[in-house]
N, C-alpha and C positions, 0 to 999 in steps of 0.2 A: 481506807475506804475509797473507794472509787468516786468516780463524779457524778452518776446517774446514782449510787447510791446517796448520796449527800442530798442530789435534787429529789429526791422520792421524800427521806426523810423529813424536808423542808417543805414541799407542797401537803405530805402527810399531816405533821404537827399542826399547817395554816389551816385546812379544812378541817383537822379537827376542833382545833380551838373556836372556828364560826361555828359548826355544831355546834359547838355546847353553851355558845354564846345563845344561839337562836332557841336551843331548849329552855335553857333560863330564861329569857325572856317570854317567852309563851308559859311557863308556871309561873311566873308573876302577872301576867297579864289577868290568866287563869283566876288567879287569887283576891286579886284585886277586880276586876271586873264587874257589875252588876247580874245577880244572879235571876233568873226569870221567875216568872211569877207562874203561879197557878189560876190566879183571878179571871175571870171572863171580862170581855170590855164589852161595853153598850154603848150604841149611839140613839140618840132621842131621836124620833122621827119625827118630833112636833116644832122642839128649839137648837136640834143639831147639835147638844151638850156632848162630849163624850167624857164616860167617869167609864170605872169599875169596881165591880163584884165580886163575893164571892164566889168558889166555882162548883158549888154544891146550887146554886140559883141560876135556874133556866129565863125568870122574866124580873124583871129590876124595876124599881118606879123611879125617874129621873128625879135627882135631887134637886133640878133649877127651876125645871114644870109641875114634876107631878105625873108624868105622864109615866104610863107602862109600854117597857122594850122588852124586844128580843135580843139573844146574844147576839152581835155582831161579829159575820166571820169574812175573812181576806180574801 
């Protein structure tokens, strides 16, 4: 084998092997991660609480007040 063949081989294997370190890593992150929610959140406009709902409910009654919210969006 030639010497550029050797050096190709060798840079080849290296990047391969980060690939596939860096895929693993991202399906474990993936797996392990918290997965998102469906809930709507609400903020009280009266005591500033924020909880959340489910996502079939448009208006919430704050569980610290009592007070009725609207969903809150970002």
């Amino acid at each position: 084998m030639t010497v550029a063949g050797l050096l190709f081989c060798y840079v080849f294997s290296v990047l391969a092997g980060l690939s596939a370190l860096a895929i693993y890593s991202e399906l474990r992150r993936r797996s392990f991660g918290p997965t998102p929610t469906e809930d709507h959140i609400f903020r009280c406009e009266k005591c500033g609480y924020v909880y959340t709902d489910d996502p079939d409910v448009d208006r919430s009654r704050c569980p610290q007040c009592g007070a009725t919210n609207g969903v809150f969006t970002f």
